[in-house]
C-alpha positions, 0 to 999 in steps of 0.5 A, spaced: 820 276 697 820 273 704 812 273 708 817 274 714 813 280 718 818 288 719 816 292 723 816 299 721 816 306 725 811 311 728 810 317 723 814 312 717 813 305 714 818 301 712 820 302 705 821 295 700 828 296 700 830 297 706 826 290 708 830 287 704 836 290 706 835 287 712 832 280 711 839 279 707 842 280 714 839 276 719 843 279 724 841 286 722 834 283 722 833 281 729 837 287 731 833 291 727 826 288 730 829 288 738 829 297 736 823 301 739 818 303 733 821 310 735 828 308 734 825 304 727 823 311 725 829 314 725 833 309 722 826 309 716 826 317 716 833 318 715 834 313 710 828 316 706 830 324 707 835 324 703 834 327 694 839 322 691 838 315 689 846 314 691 845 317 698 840 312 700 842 307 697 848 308 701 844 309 707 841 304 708 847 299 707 849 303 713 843 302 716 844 294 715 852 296 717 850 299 724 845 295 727 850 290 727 855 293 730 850 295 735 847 302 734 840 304 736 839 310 732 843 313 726 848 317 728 848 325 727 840 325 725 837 331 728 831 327 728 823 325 725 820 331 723 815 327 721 811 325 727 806 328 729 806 325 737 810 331 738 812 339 737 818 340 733 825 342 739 827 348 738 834 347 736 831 342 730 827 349 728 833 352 728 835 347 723 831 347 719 830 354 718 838 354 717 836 349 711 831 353 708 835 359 708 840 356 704 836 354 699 
């Protein structure tokens, strides 16, 4: 594993697999390292918030894929429900409470 410093997000630390991710693509990397740590959350959090192993798996070789095309933040990702630095927005409330009633 390389000592090259990752900078992690707000409400998430970066997780091993996606830091090696994106030191094999040092494109992706520097990408990755000119983003906000709210934007590095984001990317984090949707990575994270997935149930299958498959699905982050996938994830995060988007994550790798689209900070090289120049994406700053995952596309259709509702957002970090995890920060604590603000309330969650009402349309994310609705959301979520559209999720909990499937469930």
């Amino acid at each position: 594993m390389s000592n090259i410093e990752v900078s992690g997000g707000v409400a998430h630390k970066l997780p091993l697999d996606l830091k090696k991710a994106l030191l094999a693509s040092p494109k992706s990397l520097q990408a990755w390292q000119s983003l906000t740590p709210l934007a590095r959350n984001e990317w984090i959090c949707w990575t994270i918030s997935v149930k299958q192993e498959a699905t982050r798996t996938r994830h995060i070789k988007r994550t790798v894929s689209e900070l090289k095309e120049g994406k700053r933040r995952p596309c259709c990702w509702m957002g970090c429900i995890h920060r604590k630095d603000k309330d969650i927005s009402p349309s994310v409330q609705w959301v979520l409470s559209r999720q909990k009633a499937k469930a």
